[in-house]
N, CA, C and O atoms as CSV, one atom per row, in Angstrom:
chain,resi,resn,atom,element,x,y,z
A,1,UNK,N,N,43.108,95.333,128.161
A,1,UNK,CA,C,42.579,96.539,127.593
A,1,UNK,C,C,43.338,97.767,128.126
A,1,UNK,O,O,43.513,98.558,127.200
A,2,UNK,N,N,43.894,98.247,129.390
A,2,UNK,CA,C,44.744,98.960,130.143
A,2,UNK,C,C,45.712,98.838,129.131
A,2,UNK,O,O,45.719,99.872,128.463
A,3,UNK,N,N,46.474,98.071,128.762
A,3,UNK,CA,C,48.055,98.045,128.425
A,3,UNK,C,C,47.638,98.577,126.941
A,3,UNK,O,O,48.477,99.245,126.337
A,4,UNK,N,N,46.044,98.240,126.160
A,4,UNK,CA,C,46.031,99.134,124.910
A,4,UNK,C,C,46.041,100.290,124.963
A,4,UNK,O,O,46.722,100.933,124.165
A,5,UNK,N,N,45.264,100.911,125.951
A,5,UNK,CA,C,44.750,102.184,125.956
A,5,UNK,C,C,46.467,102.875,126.770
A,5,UNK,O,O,46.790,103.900,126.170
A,6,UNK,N,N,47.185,102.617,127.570
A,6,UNK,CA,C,48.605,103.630,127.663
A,6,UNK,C,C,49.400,103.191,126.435
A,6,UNK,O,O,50.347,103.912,126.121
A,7,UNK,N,N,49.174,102.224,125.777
A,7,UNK,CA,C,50.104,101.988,124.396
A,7,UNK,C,C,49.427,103.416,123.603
A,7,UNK,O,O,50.292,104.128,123.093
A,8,UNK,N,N,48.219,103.827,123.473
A,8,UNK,CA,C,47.273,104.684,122.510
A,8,UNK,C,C,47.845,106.070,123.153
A,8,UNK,O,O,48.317,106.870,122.345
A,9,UNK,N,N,47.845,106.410,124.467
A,9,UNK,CA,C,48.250,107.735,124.967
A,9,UNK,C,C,49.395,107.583,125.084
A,9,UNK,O,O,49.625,108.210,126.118
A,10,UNK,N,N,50.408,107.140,124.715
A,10,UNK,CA,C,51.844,106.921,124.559
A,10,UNK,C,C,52.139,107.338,123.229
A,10,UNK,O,O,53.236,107.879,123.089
A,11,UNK,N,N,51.386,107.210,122.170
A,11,UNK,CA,C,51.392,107.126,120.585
A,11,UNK,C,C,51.144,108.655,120.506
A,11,UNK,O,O,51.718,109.403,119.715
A,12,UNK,N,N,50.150,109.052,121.491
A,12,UNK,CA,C,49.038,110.339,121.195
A,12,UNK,C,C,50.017,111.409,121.920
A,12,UNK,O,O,50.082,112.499,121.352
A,13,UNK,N,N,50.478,111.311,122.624
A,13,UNK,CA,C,51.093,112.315,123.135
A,13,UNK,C,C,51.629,113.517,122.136
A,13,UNK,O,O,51.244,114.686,122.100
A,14,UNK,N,N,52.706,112.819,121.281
A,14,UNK,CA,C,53.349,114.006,120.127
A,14,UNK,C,C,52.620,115.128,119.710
A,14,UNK,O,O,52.889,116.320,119.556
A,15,UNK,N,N,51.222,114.144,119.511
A,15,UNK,CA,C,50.233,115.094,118.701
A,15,UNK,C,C,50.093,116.334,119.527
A,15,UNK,O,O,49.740,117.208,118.734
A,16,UNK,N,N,50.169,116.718,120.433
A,16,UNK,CA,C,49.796,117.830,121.333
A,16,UNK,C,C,50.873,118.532,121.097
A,16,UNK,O,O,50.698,119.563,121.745
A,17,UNK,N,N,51.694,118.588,120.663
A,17,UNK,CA,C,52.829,119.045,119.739
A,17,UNK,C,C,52.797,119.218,118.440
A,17,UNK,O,O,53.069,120.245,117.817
A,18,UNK,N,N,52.473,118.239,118.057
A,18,UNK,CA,C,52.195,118.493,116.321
A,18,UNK,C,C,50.934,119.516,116.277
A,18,UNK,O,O,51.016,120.252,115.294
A,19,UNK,N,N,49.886,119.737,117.013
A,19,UNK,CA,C,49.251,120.802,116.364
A,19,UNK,C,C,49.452,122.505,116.386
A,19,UNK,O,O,48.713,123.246,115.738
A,20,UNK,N,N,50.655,123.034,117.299
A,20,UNK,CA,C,50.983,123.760,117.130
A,20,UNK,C,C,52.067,124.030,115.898
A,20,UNK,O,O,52.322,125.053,115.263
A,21,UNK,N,N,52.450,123.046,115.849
A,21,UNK,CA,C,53.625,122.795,114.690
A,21,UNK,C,C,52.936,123.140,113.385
A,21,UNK,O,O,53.501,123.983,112.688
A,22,UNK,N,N,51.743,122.590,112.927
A,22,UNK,CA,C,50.694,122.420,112.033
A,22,UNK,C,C,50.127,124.142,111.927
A,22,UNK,O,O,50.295,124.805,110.903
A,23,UNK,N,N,49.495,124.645,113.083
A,23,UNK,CA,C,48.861,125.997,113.241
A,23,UNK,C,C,50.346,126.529,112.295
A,23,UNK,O,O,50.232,126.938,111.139
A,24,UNK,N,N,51.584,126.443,112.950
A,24,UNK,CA,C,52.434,127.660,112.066
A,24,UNK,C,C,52.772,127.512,110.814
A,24,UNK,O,O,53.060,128.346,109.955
A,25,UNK,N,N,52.707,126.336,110.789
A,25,UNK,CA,C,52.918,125.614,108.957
A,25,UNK,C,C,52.070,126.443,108.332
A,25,UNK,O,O,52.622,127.260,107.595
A,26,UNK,N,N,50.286,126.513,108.428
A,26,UNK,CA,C,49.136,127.179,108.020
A,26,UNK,C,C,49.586,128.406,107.994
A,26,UNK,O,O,49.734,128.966,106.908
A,27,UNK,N,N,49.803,128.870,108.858
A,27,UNK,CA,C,50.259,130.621,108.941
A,27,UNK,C,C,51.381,130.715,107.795
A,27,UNK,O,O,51.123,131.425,106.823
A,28,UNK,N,N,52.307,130.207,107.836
A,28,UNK,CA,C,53.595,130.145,106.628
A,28,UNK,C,C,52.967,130.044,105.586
A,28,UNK,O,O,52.956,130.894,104.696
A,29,UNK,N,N,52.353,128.957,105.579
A,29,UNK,CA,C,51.714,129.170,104.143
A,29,UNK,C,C,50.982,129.801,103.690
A,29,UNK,O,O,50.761,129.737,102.481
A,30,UNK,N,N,50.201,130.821,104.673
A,30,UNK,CA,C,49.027,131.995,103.961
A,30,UNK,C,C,49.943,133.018,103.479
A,30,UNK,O,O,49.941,133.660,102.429
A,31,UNK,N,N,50.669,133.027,104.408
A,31,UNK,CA,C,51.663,134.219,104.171
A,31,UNK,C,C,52.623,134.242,102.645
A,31,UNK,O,O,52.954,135.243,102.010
A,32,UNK,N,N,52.946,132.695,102.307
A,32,UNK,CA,C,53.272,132.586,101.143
A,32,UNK,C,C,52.941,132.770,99.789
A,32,UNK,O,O,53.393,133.094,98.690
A,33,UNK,N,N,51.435,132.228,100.695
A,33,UNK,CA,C,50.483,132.455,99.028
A,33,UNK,C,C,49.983,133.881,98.435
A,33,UNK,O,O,49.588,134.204,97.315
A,34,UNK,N,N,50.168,134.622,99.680
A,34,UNK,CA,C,49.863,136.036,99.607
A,34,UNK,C,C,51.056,136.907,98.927
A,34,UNK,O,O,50.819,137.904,98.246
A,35,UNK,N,N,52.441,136.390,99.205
A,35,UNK,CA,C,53.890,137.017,98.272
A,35,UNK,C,C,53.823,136.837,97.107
A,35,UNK,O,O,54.393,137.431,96.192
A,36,UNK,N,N,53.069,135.942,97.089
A,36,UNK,CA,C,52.971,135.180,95.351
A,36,UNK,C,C,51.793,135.753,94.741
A,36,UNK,O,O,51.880,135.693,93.515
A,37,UNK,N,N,50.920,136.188,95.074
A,37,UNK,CA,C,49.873,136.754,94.606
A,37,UNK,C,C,50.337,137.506,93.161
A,37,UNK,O,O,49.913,137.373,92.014
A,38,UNK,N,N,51.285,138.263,93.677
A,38,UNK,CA,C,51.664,139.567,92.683
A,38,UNK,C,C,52.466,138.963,91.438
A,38,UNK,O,O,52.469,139.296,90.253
A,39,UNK,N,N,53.123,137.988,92.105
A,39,UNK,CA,C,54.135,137.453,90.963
A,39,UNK,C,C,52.945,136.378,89.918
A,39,UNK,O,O,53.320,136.279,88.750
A,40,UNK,N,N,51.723,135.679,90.232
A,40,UNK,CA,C,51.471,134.956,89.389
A,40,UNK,C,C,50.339,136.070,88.718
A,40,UNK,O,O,49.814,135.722,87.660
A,41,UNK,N,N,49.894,137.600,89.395
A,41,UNK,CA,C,49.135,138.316,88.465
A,41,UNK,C,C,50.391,138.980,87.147
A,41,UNK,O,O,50.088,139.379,86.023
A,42,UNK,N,N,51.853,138.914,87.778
A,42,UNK,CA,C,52.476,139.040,86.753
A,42,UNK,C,C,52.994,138.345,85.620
A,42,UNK,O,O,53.509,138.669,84.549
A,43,UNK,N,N,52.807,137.689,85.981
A,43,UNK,CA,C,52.717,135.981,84.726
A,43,UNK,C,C,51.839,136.135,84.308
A,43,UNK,O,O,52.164,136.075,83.122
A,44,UNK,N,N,50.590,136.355,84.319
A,44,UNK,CA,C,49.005,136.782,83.360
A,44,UNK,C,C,49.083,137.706,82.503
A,44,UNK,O,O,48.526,137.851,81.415
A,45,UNK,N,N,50.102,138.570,83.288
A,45,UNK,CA,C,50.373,139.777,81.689
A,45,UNK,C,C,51.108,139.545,81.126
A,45,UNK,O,O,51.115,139.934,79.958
A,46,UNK,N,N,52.309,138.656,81.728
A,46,UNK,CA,C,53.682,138.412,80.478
A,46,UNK,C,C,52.875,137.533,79.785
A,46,UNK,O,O,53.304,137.656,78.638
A,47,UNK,N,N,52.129,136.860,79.754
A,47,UNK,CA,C,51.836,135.895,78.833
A,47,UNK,C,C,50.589,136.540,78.362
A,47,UNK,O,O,50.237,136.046,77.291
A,48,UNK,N,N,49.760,137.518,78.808
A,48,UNK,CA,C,49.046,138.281,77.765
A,48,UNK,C,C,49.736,139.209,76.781
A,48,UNK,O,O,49.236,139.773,75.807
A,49,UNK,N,N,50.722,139.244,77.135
A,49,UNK,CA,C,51.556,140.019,76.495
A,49,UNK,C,C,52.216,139.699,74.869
A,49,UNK,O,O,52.250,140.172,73.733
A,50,UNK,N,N,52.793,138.294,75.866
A,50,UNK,CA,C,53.582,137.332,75.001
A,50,UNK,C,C,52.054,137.063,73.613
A,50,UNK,O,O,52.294,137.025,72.407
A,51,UNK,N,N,50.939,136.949,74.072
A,51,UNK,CA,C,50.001,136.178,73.323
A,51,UNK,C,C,49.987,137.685,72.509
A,51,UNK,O,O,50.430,137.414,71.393
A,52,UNK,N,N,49.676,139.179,72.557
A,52,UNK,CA,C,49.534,139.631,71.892
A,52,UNK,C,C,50.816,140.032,71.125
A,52,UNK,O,O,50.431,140.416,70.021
A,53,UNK,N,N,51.992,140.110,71.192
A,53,UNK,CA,C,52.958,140.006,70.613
A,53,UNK,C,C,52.998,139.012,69.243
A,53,UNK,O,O,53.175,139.330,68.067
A,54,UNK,N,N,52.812,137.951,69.729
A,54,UNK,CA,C,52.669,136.921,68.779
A,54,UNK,C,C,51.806,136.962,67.465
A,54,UNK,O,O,51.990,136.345,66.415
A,55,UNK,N,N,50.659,137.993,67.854
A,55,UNK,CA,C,50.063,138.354,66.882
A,55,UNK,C,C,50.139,139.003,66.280
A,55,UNK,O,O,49.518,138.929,65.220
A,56,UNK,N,N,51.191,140.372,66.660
A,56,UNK,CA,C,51.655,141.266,66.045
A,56,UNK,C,C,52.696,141.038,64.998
A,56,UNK,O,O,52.886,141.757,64.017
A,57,UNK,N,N,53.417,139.841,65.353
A,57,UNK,CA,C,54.866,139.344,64.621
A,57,UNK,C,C,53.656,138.704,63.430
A,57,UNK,O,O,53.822,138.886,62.224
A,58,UNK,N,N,52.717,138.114,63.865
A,58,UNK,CA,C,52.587,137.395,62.501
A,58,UNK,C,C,51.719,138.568,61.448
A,58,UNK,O,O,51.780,138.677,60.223
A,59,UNK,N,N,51.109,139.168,62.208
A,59,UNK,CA,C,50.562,140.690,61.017
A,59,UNK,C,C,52.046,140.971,60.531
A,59,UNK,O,O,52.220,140.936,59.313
A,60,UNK,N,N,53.013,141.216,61.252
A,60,UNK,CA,C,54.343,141.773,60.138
A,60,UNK,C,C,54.722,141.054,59.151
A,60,UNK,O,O,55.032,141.425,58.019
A,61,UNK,N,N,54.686,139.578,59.770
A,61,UNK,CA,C,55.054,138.390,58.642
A,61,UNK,C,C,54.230,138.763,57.198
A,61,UNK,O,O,54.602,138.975,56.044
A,62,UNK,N,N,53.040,138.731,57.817
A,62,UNK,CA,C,51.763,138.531,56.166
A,62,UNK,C,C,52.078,140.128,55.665
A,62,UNK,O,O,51.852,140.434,54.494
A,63,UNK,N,N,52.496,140.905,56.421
A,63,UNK,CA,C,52.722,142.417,55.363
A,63,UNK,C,C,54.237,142.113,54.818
A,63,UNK,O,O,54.509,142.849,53.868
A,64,UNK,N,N,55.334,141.179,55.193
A,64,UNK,CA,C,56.174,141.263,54.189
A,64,UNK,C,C,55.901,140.409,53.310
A,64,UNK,O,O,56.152,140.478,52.107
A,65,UNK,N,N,55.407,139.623,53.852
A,65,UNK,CA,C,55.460,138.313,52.644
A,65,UNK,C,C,54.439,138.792,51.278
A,65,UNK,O,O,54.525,138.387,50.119
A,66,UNK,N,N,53.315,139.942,51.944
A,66,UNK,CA,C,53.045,140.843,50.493
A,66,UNK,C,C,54.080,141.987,50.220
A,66,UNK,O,O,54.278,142.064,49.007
A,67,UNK,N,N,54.551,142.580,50.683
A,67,UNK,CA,C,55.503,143.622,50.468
A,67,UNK,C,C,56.247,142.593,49.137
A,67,UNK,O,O,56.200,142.938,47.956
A,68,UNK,N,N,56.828,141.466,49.557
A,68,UNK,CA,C,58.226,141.042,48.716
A,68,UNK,C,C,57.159,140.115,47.359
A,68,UNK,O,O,57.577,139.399,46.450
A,69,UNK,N,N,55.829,140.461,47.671
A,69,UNK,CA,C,55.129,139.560,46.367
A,69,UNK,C,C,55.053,140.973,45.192
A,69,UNK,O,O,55.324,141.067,43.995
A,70,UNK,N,N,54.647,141.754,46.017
A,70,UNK,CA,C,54.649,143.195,45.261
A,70,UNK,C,C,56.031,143.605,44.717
A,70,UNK,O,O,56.003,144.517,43.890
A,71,UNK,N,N,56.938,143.219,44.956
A,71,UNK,CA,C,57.996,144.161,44.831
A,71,UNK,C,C,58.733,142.804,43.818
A,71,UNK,O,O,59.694,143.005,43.076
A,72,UNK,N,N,58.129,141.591,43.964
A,72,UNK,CA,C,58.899,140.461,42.876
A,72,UNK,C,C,57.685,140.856,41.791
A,72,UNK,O,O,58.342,141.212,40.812
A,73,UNK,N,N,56.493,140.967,41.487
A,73,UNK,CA,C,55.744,141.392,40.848
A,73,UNK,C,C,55.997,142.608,39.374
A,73,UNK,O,O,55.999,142.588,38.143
A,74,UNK,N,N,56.215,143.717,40.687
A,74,UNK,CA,C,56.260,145.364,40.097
A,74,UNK,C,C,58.045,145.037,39.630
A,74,UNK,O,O,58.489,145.867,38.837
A,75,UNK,N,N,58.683,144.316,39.912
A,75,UNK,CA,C,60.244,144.154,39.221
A,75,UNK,C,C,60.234,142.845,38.108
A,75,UNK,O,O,61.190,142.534,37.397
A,76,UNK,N,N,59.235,142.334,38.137
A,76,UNK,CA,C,59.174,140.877,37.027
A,76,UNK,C,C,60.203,140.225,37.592
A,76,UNK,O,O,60.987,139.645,36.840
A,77,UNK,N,N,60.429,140.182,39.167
A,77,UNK,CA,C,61.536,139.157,39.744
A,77,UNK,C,C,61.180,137.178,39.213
A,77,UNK,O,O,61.813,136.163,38.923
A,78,UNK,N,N,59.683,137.680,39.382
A,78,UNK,CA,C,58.706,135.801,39.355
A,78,UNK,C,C,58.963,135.841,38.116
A,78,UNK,O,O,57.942,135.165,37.992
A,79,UNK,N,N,59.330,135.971,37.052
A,79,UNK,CA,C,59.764,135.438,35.925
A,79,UNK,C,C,58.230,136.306,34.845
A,79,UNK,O,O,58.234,136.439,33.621
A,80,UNK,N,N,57.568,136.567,35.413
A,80,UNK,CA,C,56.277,137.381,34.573
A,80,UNK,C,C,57.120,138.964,34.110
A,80,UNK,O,O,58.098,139.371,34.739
A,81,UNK,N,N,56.686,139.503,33.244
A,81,UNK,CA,C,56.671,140.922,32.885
A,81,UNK,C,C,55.984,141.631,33.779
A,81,UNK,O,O,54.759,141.546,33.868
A,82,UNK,N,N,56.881,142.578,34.702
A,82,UNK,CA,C,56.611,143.419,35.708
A,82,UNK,C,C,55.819,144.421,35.200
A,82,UNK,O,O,55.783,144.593,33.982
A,83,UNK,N,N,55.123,145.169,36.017
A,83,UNK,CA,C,54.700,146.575,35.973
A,83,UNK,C,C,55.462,147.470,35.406
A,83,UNK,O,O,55.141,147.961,34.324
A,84,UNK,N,N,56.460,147.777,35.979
A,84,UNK,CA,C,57.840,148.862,35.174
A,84,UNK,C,C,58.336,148.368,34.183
A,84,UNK,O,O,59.163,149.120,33.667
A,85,UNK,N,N,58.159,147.156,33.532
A,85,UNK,CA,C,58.698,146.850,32.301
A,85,UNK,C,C,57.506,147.312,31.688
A,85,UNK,O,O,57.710,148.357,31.071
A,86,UNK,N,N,55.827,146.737,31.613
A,86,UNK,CA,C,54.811,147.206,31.179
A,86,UNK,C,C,54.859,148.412,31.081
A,86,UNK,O,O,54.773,148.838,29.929
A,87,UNK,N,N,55.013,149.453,32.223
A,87,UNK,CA,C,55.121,150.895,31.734
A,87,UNK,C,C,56.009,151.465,30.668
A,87,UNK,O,O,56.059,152.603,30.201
A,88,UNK,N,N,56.856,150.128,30.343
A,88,UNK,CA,C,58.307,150.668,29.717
A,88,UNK,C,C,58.130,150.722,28.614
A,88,UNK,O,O,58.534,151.604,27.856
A,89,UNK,N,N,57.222,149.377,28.238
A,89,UNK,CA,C,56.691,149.437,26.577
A,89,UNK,C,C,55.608,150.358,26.496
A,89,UNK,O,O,55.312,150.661,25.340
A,90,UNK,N,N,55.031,150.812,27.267
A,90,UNK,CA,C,53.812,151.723,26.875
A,90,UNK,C,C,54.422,153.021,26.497
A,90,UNK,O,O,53.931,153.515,25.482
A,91,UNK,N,N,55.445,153.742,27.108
A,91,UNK,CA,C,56.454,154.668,26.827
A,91,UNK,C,C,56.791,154.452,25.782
A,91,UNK,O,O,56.338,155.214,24.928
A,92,UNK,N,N,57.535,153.570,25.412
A,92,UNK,CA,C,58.645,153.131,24.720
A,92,UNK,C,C,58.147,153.055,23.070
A,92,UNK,O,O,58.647,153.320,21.976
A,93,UNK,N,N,56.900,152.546,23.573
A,93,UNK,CA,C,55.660,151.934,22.376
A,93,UNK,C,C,56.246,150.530,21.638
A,93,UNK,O,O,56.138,150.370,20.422
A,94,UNK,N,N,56.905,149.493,22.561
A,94,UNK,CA,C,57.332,148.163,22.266
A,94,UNK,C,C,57.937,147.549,23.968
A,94,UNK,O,O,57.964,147.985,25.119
A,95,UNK,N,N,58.361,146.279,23.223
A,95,UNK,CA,C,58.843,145.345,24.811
A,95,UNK,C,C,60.305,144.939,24.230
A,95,UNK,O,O,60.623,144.634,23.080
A,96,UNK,N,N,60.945,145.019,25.199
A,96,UNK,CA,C,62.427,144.425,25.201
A,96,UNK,C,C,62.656,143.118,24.211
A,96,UNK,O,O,63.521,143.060,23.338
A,97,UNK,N,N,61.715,142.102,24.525
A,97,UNK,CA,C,61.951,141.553,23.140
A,97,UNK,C,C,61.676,141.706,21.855
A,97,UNK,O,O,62.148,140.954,21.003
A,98,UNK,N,N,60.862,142.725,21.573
A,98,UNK,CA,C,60.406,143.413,20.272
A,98,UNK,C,C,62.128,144.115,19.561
A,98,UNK,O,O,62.679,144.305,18.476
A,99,UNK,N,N,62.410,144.301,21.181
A,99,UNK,CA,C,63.633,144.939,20.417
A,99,UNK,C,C,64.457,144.665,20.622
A,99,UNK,O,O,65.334,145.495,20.384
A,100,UNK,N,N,64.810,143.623,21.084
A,100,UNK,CA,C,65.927,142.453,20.308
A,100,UNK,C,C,65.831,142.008,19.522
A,100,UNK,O,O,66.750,141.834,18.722
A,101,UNK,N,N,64.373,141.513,19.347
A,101,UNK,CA,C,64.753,141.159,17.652
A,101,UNK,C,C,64.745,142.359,16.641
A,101,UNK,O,O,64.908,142.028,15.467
A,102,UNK,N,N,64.630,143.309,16.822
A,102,UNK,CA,C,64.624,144.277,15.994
A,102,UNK,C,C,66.223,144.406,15.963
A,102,UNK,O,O,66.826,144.432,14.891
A,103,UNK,N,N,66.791,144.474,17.049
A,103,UNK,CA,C,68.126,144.613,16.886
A,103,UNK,C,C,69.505,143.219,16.462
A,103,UNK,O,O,70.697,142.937,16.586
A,104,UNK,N,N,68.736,142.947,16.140
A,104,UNK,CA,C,69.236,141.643,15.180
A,104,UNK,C,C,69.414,141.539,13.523
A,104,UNK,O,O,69.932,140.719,12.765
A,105,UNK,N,N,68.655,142.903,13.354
A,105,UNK,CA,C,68.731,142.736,11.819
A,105,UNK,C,C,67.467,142.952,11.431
A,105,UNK,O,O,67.223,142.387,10.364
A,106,UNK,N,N,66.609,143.525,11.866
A,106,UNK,CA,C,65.197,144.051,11.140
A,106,UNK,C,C,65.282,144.917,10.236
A,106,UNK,O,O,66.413,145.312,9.955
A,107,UNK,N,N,64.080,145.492,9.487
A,107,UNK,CA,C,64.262,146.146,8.372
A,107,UNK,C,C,64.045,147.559,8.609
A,107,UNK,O,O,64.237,148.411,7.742
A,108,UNK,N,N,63.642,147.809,9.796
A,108,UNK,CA,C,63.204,149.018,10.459
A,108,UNK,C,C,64.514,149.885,10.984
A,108,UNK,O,O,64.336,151.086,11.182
A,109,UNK,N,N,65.731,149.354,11.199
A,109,UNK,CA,C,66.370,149.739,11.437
A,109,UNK,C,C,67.111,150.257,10.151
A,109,UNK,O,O,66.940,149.731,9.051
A,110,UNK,N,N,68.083,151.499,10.402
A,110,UNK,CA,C,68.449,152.184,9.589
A,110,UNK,C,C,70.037,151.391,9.342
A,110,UNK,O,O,70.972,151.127,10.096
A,111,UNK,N,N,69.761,151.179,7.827
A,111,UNK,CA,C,71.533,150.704,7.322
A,111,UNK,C,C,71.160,149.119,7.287
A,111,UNK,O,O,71.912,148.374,6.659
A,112,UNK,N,N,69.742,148.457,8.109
A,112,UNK,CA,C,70.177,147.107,7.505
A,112,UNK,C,C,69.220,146.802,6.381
A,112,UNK,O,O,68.322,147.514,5.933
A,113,UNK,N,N,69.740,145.156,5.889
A,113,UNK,CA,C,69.011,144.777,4.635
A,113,UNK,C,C,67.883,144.376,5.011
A,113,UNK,O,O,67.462,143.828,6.030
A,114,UNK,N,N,67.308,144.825,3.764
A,114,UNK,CA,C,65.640,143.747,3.899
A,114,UNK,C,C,65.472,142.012,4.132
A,114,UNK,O,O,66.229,141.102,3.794
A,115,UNK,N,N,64.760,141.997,4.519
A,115,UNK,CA,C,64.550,140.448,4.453
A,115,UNK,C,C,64.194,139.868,3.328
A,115,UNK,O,O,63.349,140.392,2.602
A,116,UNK,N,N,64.870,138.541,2.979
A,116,UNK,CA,C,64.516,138.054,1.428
A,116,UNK,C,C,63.992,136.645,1.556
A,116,UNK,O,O,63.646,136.022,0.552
C-alpha cells in the first residue's frame, strides 16, 4: 500500500503546478471574451443591417418589375394596344389598323375607286 500511495504523490505533484497554469489560462480567457464583446455586438448590426438591406433590394425589385409592366403596357410593348396608341385613336378618331386598311385602297380616300 506504501509503494501505491508515493506512486499517487509522484503522479500528483505536477498538479501543484498545473493550477497556477490553469488560474492564468482563466484570466486569458476573460480577458478575451471581453475584446470580443464589441466585435460580436458588431456582427448583430452587420447582419441587422444586411437583413434590412435585403428588404430594401427586394421593395426595389417589385417597384421595377411594376415600373417595366407599366411602361410595356402604356407602350403596347406585351403585344396589347397601349395607352398612347388608345389615346392616339381617340385624337385621331381611328386605330392604326383602321388606317391601313384605309390606306390600301378605301373609298374614303381621295382619288381612289369605289369598291365593286
Amino acid at each position: 500500500m506504501r509503494a501505491e500511495l508515493t506512486r499517487v504523490r509522484e503522479q500528483t505533484e505536477p498538479l501543484a503546478d498545473l493550477l497556477p497554469a490553469l488560474q492564468r489560462l482563466e484570466k486569458d480567457l476573460g480577458t478575451r471574451l471581453e475584446v470580443l464583446a464589441p466585435v460580436d455586438e458588431r456582427l448583430a448590426t452587420i447582419e441587422r443591417t444586411i437583413d434590412e438591406l435585403a428588404g430594401a433590394v427586394g421593395a426595389v425589385h417589385e417597384t421595377l418589375v411594376g415600373v417595366k409592366d407599366d411602361i410595356q403596357r402604356t407602350t403596347g410593348l406585351r403585344g396589347d394596344r397601349g395607352v398612347m396608341e388608345r389615346a392616339r385613336d381617340v385624337f385621331t378618331g381611328g386605330s392604326q389598323e383602321q388606317d391601313r386598311v384605309g390606306s390600301q385602297g378605301s373609298a374614303s380616300e381621295p382619288g381612289a375607286e369605289p369598291p365593286t
